[in-house]
N, CA, C and O of each residue as an XYZ file, in Angstrom:
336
protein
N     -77.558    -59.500    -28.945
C     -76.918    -59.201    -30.195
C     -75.612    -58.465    -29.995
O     -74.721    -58.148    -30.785
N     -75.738    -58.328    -28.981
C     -73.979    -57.828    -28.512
C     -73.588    -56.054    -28.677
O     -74.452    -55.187    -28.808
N     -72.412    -55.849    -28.642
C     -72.272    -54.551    -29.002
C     -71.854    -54.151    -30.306
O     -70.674    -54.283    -30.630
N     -72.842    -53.597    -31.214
C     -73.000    -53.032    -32.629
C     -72.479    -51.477    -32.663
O     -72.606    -50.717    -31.703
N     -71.757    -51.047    -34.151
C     -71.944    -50.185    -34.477
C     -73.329    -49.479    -34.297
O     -73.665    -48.592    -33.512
N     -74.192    -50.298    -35.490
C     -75.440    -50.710    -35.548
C     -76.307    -50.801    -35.190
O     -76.618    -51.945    -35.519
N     -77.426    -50.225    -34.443
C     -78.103    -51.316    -33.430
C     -79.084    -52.292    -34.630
O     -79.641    -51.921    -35.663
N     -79.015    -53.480    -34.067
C     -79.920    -54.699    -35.197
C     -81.537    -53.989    -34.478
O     -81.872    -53.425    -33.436
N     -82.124    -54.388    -35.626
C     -83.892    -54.283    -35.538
C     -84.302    -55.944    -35.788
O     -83.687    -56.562    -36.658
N     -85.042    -56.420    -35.228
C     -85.918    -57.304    -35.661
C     -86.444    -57.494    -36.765
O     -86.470    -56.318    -37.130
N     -86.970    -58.153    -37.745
C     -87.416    -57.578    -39.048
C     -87.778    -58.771    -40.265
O     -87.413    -58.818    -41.440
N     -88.672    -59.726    -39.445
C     -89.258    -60.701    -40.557
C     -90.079    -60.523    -41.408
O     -91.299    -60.365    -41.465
N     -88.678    -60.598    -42.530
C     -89.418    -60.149    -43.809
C     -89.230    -61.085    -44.762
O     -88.290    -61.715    -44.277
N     -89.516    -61.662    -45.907
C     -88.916    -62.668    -47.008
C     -88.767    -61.242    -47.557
O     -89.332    -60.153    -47.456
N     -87.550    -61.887    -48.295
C     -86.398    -61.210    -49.580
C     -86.294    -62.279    -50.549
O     -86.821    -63.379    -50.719
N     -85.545    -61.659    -51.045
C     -85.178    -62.609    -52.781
C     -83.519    -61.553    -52.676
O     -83.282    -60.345    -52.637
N     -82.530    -63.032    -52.661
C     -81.360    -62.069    -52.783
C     -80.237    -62.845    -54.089
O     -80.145    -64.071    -54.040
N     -79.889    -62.517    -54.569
C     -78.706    -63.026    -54.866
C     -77.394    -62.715    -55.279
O     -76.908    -61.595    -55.437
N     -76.863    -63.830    -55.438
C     -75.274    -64.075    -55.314
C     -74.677    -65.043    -56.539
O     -75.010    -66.227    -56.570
N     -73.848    -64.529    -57.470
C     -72.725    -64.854    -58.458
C     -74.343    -65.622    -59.333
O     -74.666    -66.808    -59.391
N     -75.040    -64.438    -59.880
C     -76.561    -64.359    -61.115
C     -76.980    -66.102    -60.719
O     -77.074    -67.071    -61.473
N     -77.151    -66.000    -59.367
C     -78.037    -66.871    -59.142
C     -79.151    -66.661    -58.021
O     -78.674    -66.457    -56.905
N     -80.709    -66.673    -58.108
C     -81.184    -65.943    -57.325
C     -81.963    -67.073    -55.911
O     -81.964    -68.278    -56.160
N     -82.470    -66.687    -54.753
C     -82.288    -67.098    -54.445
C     -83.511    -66.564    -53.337
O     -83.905    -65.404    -53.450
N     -84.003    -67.319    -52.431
C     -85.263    -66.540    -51.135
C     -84.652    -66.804    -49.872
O     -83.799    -67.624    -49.533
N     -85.465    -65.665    -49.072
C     -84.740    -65.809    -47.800
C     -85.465    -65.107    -46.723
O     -86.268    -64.287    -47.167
N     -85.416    -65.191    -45.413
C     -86.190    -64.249    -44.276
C     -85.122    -62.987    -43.508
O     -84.373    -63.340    -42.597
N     -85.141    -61.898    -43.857
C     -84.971    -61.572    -42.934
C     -84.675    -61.607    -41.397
O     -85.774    -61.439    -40.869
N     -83.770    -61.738    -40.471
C     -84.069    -62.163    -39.407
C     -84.125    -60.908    -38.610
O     -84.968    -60.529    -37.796
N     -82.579    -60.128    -39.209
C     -82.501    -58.535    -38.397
C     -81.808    -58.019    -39.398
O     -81.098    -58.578    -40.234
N     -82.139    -56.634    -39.204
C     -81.046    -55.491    -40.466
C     -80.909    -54.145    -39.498
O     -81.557    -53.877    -38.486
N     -80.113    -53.576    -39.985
C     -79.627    -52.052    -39.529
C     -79.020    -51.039    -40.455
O     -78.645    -51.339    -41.588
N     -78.938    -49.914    -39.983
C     -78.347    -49.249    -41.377
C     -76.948    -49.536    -41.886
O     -76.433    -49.019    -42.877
N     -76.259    -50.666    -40.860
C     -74.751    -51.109    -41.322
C     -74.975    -52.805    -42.043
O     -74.009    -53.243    -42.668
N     -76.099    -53.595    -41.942
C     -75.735    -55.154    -42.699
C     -77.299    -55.671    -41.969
O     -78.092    -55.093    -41.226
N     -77.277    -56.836    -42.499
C     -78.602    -57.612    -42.476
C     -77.837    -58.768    -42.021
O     -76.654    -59.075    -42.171
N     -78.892    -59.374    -41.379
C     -78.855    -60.938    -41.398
C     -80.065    -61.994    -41.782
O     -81.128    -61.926    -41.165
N     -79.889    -62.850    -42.696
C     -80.974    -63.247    -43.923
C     -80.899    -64.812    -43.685
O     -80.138    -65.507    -44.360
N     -81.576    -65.250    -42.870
C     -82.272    -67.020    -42.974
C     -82.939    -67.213    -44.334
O     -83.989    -66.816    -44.838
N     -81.689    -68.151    -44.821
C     -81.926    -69.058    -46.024
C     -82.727    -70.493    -46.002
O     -82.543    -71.543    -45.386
N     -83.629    -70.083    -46.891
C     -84.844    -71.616    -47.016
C     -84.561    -72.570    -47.139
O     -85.230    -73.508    -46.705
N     -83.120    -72.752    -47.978
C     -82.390    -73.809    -48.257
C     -80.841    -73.688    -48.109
O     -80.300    -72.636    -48.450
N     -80.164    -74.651    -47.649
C     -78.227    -74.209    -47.878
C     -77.869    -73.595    -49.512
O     -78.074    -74.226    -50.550
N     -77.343    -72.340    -49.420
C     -76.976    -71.771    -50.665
C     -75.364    -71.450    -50.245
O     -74.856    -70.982    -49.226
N     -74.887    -71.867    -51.357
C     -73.118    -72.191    -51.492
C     -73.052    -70.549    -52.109
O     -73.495    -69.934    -53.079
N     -71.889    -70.170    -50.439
C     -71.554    -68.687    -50.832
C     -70.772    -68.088    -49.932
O     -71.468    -68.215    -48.925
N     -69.892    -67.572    -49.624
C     -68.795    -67.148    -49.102
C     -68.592    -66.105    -48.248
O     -69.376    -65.164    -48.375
N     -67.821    -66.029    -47.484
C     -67.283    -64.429    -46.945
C     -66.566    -63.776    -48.122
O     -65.855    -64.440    -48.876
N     -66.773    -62.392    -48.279
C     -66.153    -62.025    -49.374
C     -66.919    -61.586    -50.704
O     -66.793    -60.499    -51.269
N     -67.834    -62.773    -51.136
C     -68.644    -62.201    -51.757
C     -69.728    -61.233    -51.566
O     -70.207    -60.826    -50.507
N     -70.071    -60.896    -52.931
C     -71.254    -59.547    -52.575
C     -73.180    -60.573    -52.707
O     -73.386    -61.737    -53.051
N     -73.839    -59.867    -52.421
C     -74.463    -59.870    -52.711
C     -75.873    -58.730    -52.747
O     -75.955    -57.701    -52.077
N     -76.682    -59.140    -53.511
C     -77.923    -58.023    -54.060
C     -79.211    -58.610    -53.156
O     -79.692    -59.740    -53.229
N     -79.489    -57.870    -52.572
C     -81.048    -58.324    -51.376
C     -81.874    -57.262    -51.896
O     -81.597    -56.063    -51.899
N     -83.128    -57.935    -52.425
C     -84.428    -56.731    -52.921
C     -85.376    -57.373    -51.901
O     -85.639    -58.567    -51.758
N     -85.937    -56.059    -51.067
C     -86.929    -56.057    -50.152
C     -87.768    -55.381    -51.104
O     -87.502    -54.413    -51.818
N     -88.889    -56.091    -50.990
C     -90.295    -55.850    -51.093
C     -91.792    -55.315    -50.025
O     -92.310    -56.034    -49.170
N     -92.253    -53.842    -50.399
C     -93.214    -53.338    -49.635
C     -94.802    -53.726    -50.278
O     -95.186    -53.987    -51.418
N     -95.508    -53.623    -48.937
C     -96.850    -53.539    -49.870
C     -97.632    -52.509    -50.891
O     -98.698    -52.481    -51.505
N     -96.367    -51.606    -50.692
C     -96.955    -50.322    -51.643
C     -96.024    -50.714    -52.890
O     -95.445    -49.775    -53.435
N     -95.815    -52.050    -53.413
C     -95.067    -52.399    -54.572
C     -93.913    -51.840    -54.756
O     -93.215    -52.207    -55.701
N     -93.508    -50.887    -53.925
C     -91.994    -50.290    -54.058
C     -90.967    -51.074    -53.320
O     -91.142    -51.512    -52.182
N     -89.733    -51.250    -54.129
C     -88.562    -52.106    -53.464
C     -87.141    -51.493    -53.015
O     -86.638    -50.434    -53.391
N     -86.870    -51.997    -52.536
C     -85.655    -51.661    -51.890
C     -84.580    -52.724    -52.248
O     -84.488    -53.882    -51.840
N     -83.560    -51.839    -53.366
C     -82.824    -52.825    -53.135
C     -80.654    -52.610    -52.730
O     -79.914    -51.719    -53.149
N     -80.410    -53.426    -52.111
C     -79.262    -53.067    -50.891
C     -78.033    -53.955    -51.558
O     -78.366    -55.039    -52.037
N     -76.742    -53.605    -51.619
C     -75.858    -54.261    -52.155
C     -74.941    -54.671    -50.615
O     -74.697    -53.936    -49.658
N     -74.633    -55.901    -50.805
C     -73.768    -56.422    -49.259
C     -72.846    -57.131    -49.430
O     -72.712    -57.629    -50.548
N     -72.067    -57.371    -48.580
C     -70.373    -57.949    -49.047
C     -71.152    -58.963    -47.331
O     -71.859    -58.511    -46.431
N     -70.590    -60.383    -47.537
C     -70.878    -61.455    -46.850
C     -70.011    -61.468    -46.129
O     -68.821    -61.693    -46.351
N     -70.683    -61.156    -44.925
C     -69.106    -61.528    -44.084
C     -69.338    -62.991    -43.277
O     -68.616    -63.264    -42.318
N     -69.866    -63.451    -43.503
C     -69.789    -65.278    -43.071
C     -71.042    -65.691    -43.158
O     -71.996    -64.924    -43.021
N     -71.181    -67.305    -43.462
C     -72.354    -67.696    -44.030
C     -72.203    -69.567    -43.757
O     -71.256    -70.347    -43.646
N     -73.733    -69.686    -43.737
C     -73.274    -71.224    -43.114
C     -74.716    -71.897    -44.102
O     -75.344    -71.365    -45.017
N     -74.868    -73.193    -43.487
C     -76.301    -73.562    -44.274
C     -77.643    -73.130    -43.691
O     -78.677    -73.626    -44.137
N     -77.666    -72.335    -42.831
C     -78.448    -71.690    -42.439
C     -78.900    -70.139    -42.581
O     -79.942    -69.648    -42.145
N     -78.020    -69.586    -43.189
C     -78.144    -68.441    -44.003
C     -76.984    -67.611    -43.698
O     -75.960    -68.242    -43.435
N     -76.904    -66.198    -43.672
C     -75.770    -65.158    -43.857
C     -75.798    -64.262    -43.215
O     -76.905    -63.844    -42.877
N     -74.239    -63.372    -42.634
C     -74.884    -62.496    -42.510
C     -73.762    -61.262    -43.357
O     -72.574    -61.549    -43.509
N     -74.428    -59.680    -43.934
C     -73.819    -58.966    -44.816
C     -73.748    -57.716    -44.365
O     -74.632    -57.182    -43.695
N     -72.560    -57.123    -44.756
C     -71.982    -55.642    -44.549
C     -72.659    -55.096    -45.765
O     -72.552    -55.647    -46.860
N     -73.470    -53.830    -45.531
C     -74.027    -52.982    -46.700
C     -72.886    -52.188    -47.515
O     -72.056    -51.552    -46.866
N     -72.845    -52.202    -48.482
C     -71.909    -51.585    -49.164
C     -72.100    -50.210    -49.932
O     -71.342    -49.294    -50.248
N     -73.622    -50.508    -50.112
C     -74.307    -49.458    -50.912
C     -76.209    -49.510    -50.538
O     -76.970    -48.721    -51.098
């Protein structure tokens, strides 16, 4: 994974994220306290540049949810700078 600010964690998780109020599922592949990277189930049309909203879900029903600016994205999913 190269040299990070960051260090990436491992971290297969399904999410539900979305981008321009359209929502959307996805796996987790790795996250850190600087951006995630999120394998999409299907190709979802979406940009560098844009933001998007990722809600992680625990088994103690509490969520987490993370605001991210896309910094490149293909049909295989994304990966995002945390913003908030």
């Amino acid at each position: 994974m190269g040299k990070r600010k960051h260090p990436r964690n491992i971290f297969n998780r399904k999410v539900t994220f979305s981008v321009e109020a359209a929502s959307y599922v996805g796996t987790i592949d790795n996250i850190s306290t600087g951006g995630v990277h999120v394998i999409t189930d299907q190709p979802v049309k979406m940009k560098a540049g844009e933001d998007v909203t990722i809600t992680l879900g625990y088994a103690d029903s509490k969520t987490d949810i993370k605001v991210g600016r896309i910094i490149w994205a293909d049909d295989s999913g994304f990966g995002a700078k945390f913003i908030s």
